[in-house]
C-alpha positions, 0 to 999 in steps of 0.5 A: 502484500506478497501474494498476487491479487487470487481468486477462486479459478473455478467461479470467474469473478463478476466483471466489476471486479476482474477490472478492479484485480486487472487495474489493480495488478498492473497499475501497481506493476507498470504505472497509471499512467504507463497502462491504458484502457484498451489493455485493462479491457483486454487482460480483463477479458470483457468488453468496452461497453463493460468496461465504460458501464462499470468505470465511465473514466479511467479516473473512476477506475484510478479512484477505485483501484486506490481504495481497492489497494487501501483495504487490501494494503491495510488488511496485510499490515494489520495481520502482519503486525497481529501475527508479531504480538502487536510489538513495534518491532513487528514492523521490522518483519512485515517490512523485510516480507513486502520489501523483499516480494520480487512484485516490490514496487513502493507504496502505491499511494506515494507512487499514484501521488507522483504520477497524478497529483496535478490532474486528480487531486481526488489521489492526494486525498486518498493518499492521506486517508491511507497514510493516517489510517497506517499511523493510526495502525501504528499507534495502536502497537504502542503501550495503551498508556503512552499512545502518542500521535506525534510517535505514531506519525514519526514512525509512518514517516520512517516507514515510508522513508524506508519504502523509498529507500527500498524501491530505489533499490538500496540493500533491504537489509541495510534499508531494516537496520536504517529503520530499526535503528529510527524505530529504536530511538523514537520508542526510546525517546518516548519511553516505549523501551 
């Protein structure tokens, strides 16, 4: 998640998807509700008819911007825990990597929740589709014969502790060593050590 939403700058993305990157880029950075559709039609550089033909609310958009973050969220994480051999402890460094991107703002489904949850119930339900599709990634880090769902769920739930604690701005390194002092203890108390 350190590298900003890219693309190819010599073939301009079709409309749909430079509102999507647009939403995406600021509802991350400046909030939903704190970005408005003229400012998304604007910096996506298309018109409004576009913009309503493609989104015809900007809770359209808000659902598609979540799953937009879901498959580049999980895509991150996944190749940051293969390129850690698939260990527990890759955690740990894709971890320090995201929280120490100067875009960090916390997670973006945690942070949707807070903003939206009364007036689109629809974001508490992707929310939880990504929180289980990270602790699923999660299980799939412990040893084959001790895949516990109850773990895996204990660590996603010190992972997003940890995101918190990080976006409220506490010391990462304090924020990896309170993690890593969790993750130690939960593997060793299922065995995993």
């Amino acid at each position: 998640m350190t590298k900003k939403t890219t693309h190819n700058e010599s073939k301009p993305l079709p409309a749909r998807e430079r509102i999507l990157v647009t939403a995406h880029d600021l509802f991350y950075r400046e909030g939903i509700r704190a970005t408005g559709v003229d400012r998304l039609i604007k910096e996506s550089a298309v018109t409004k008819v576009t913009f309503y033909r493609h989104f015809p609310s900007k809770n359209d958009l808000i659902l598609a911007f979540l799953h937009y973050r879901h498959q580049r969220w999980m895509n991150w994480f996944s190749e940051a825990l293969r390129q850690g051999q698939n260990q527990p402890q890759a955690i740990v460094d894709a971890l320090s990597e995201w929280f120490s991107d100067v875009d960090y703002r916390g997670c973006a489904f945690i942070n949707s929740v807070s903003e939206l949850a009364k007036d689109l119930p629809e974001v508490v339900q992707i929310s939880r589709e990504h929180k289980r599709d990270m602790s699923e990634l999660v299980m799939q880090l412990l040893p084959q014969n001790n895949r516990n769902p109850l773990l895996a769920d204990a660590i996603s739930l010190a992972i997003d502790g940890a995101i918190i604690r990080a976006q409220y701005g506490e010391p990462v390194t304090q924020v990896l060593e309170s993690f890593r002092f969790i993750l130690d203890a939960l593997l060793k108390s299922h065995g995993n050590q």
